[in-house]
C-alpha positions in Angstrom: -78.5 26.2 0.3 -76.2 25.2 3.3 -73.1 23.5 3.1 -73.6 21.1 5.7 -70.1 19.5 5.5 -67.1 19.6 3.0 -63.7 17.4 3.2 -60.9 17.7 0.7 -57.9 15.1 0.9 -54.8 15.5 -1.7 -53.4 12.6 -2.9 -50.3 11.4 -0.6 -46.9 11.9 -2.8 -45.8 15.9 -2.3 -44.1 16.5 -6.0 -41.8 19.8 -5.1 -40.7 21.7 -8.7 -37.6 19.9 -8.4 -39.7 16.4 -8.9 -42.1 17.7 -11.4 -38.8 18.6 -13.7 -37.1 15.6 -13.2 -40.2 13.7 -14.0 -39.8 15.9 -17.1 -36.3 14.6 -17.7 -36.7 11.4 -17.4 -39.6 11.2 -20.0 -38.2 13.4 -22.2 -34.4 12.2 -22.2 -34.4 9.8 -25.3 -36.6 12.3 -27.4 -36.2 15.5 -27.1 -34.3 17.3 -30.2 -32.3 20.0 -28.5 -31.0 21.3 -25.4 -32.9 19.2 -22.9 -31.3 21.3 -19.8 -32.2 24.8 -21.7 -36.2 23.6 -21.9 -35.8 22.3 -17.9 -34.6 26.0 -17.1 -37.6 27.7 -19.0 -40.0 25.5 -17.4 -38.1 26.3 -14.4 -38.8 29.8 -14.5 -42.3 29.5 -15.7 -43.3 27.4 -12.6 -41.6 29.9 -10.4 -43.6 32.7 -12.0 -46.7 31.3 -11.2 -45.9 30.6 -7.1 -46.3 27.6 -7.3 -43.9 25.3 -4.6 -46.0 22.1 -4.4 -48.3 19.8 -5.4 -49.7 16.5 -4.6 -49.8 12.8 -7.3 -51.5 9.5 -6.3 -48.8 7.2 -5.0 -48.7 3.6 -6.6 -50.5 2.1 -4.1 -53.3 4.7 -4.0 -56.7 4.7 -5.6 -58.7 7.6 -6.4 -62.1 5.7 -5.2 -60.8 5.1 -1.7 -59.8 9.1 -1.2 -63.3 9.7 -2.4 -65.2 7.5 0.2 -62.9 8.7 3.1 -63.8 12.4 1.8 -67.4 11.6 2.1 -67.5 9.9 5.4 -65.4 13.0 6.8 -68.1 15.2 5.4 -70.8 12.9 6.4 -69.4 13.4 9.8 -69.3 16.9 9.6 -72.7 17.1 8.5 -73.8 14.3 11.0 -75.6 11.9 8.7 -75.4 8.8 7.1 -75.1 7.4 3.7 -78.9 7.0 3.8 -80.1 10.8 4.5 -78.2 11.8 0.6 -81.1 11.7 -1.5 -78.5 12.8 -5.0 -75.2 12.4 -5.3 -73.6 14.4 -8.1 -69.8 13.4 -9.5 -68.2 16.1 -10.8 -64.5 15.5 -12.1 -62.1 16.5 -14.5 -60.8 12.9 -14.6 -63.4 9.5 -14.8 -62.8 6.4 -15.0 -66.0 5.6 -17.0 -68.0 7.5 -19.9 -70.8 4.8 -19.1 -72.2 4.8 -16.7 -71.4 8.0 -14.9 -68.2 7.5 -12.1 -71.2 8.5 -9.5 -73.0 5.0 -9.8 -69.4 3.4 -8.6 -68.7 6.2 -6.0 -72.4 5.4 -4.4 -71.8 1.6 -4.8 -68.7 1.7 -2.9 -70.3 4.1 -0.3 -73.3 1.1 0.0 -75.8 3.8 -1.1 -78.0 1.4 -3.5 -81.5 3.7 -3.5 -79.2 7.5 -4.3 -80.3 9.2 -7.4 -77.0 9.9 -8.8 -75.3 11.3 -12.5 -72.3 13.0 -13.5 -71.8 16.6 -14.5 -69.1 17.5 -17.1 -68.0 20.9 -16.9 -64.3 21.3 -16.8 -62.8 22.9 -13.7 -66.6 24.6 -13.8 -68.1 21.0 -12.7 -68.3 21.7 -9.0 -69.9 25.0 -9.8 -72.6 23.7 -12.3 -73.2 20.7 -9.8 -73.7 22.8 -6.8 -76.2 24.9 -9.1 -77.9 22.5 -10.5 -78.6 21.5 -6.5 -79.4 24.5 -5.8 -82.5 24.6 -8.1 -83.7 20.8 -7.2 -83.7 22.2 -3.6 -86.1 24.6 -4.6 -88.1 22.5 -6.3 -88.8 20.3 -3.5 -87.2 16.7 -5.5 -84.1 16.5 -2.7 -83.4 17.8 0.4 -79.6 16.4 1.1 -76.9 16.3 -2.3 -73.6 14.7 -2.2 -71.4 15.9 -4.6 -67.8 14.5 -5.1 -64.9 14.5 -7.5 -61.1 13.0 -7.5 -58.7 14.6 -10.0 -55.9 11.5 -11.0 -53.8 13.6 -14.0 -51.3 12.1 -12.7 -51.5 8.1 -12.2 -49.6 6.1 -15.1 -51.5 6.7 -18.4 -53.9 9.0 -16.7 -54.8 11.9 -19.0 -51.4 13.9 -17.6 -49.0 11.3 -17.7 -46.9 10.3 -19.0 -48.0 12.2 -22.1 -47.2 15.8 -20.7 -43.9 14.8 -20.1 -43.0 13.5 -22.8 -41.9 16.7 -24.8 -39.9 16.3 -28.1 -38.9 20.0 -28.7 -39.1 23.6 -26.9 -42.2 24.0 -29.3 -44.2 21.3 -27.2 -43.7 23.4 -23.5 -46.9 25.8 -25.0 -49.4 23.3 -25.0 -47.6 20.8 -21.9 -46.4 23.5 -18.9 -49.8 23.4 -17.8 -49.7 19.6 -16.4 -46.9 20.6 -14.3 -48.8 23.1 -12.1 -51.2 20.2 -11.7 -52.3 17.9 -8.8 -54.2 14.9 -7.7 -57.0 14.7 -4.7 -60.9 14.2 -3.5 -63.1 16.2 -2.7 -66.8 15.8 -1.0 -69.4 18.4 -0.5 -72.8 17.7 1.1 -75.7 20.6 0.6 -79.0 21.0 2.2 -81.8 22.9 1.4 -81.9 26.3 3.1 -84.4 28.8 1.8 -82.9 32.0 3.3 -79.0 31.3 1.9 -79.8 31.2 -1.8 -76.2 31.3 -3.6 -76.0 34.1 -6.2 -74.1 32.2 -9.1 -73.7 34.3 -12.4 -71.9 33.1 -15.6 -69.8 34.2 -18.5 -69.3 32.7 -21.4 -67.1 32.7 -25.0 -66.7 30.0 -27.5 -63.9 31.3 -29.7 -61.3 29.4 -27.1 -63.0 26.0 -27.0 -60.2 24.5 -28.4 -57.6 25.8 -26.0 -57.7 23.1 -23.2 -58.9 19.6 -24.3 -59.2 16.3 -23.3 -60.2 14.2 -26.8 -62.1 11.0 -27.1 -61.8 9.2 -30.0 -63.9 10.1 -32.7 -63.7 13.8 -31.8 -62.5 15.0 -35.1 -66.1 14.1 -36.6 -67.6 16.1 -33.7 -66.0 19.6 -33.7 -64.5 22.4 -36.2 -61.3 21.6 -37.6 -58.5 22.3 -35.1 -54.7 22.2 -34.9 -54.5 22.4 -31.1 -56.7 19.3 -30.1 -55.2 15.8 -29.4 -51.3 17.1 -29.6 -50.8 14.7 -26.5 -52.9 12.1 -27.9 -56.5 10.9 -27.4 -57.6 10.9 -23.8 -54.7 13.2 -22.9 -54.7 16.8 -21.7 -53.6 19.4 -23.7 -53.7 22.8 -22.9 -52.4 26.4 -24.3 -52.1 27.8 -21.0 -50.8 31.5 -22.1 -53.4 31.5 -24.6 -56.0 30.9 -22.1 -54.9 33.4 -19.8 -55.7 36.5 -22.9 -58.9 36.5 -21.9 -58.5 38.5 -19.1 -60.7 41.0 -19.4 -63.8 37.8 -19.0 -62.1 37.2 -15.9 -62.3 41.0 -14.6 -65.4 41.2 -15.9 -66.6 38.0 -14.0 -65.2 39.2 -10.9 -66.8 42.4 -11.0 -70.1 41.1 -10.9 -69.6 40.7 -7.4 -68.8 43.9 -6.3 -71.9 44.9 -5.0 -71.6 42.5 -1.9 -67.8 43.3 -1.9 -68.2 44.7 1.7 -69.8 42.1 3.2 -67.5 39.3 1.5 -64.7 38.3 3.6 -63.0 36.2 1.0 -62.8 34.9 -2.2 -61.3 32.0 -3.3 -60.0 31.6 -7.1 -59.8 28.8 -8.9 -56.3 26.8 -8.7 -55.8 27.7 -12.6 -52.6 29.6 -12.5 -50.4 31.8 -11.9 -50.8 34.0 -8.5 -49.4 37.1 -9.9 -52.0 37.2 -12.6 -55.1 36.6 -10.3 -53.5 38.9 -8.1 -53.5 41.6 -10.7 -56.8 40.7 -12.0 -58.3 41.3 -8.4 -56.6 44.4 -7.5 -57.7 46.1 -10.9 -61.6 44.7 -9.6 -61.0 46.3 -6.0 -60.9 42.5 -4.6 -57.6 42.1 -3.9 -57.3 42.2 -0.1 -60.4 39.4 -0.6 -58.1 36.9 -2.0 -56.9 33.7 -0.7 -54.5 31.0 -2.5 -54.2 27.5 -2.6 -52.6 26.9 -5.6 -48.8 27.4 -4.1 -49.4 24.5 -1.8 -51.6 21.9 -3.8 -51.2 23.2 -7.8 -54.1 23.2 -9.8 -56.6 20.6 -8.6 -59.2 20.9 -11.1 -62.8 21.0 -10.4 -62.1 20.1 -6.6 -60.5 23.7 -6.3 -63.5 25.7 -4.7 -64.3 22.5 -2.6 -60.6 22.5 -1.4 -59.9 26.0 -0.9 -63.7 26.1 1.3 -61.6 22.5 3.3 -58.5 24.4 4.0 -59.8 27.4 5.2 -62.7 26.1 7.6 -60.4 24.0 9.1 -57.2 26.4 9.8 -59.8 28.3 11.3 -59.9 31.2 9.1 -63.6 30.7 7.5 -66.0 30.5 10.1 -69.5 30.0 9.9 -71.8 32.4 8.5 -69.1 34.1 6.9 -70.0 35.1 3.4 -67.4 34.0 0.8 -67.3 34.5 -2.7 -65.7 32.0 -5.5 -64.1 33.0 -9.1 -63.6 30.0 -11.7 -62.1 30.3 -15.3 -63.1 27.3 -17.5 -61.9 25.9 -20.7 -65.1 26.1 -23.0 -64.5 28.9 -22.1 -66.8 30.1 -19.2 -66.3 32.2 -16.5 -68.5 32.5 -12.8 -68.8 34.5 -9.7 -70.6 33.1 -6.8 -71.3 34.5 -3.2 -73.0 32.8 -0.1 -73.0 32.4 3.4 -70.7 29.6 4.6 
């Protein structure tokens, strides 16, 4: 499977720390029981332990469909083709604006591309992973020859599933299950794959159940459709709420996952993590694995974008100059779920 072409655009307002915690304070001002200023300092240093400086929100006057469609003309121009050589296009983001039918149908409609097979694939910040796999396979069954696949994280438009809820914190207590908003960020994504028998991607998966409830996004209803849970819905249905610090115990799934690439760890020039977190802790995680010269960050520049982070780190780097083609790269996702992958191919 060849990557034929592959755009990422973040969303146009740049939200420093400075913005994110005023965003904080001025959603949180009339309700939070405490010392407002003694929270904003904690958060404060949180955000500077992770390395993160910036991060990117939709403006007011910005639409998440229109990033996607000038994401997939860019890669449609990279790939030289046209709307009408996709034969399935895949949607694979955190954030939707429909649970019927999938966001695909409207991202095809608006690119005039009535004949596409498309559906959606819900996987967490996995998505993009599971999409390109599930590709992968169709490729090699014959069914398609050219897939689209495209997301666009919007946490952060007004009463998108970040905010205002994530900011709206009532006590210290609330910071464990909101910090994780604030390392967020908005953008689009588009990735278009061809068949290409002798570059098979090597994808291998991890997986533990005993955190599902540790980073959620609730519909209403849920309560009837999973175990009894004190950490789901804390920011309210359709709202993101996440136990970051929790998430980051398992650890040893991540080192784990990452191993499993060692034995093309010489030929792999780099590997790009997923925009969950802190840098210092994928840092450590990849030195203890004998990968940490491999690595290569986003996340300080454009926060945690979601399932559009493997997509976006591939952008950045082909177009700085830094990946070239045929280079083999390797990618290393954490999921809520939880799941965990390693993936290597040639670019």
């Amino acid at each position: 499977m060849r990557i034929e072409g592959i755009s990422f655009l973040p969303a146009s307002r740049k939200m420093s720390n400075a913005d994110v915690l005023e965003e904080v304070r001025k959603n949180s001002a009339q309700r939070f029981e405490g010392d407002l200023d003694k929270a904003l300092n904690y958060i404060k240093w949180m955000l500077d332990g992770t390395s993160i400086e910036s991060r990117y929100w939709f403006a007011d006057d910005e639409r998440p469909l229109d990033l996607m469609v000038r994401a997939c003309r860019d890669a449609m121009d990279q790939a030289e083709c046209g709307p009408e050589d996709i034969d399935l296009l895949i949607y694979t983001g955190n954030c939707r604006g429909f649970i019927e039918p999938g966001d695909s149908y409207f991202v095809a409609n608006a690119l005039g591309m009535d004949r596409v097979d498309c559906f959606d694939v819900l996987d967490a910040c996995m998505a993009w992973t599971r999409a390109c796999d599930i590709a992968q396979s169709h490729f090699v069954s014959g069914r398609y020859k050219r897939a689209l696949i495209v997301n666009a994280e919007s946490y952060f438009v007004p009463g998108g599933v970040a905010y205002p809820s994530n900011f709206q914190l009532t006590n210290l207590r609330d910071i464990a299950y909101c910090f994780s908003a604030y390392c967020g960020g908005d953008g689009a994504s588009a990735t278009i794959l061809s068949a290409d028998d002798d570059n098979r991607w090597f994808f291998k998966y991890l997986s533990v159940k005993t955190g599902v409830d540790l980073c959620t996004i609730p519909l209403g209803g849920y309560e009837k459709r999973s175990p009894p849970s004190n950490k789901i819905g804390l920011n309210g249905i359709g709202a993101f709420t996440s136990f970051s610090s929790q998430v980051f115990n398992y650890s040893a799934y991540m080192e784990e996952s990452l191993r499993l690439l060692t034995p093309y760890r010489d030929q792999i020039k780099m590997v790009f993590p997923h925009t969950g977190g802190s840098v210092p802790a994928y840092q450590k995680w990849a030195d203890t694995c004998g990968f940490g010269d491999r690595m290569r960050y986003i996340f300080p520049q454009y926060g945690n974008v979601g399932s559009a982070s493997i997509p976006a780190a591939i952008a950045v780097h082909a177009s700085n100059g830094e990946l070239q083609r045929g280079d083999r790269i390797g990618f290393w996702v954490g999921s809520s779920g939880m799941s965990f992958v390693a993936s290597t191919f040639h670019f």
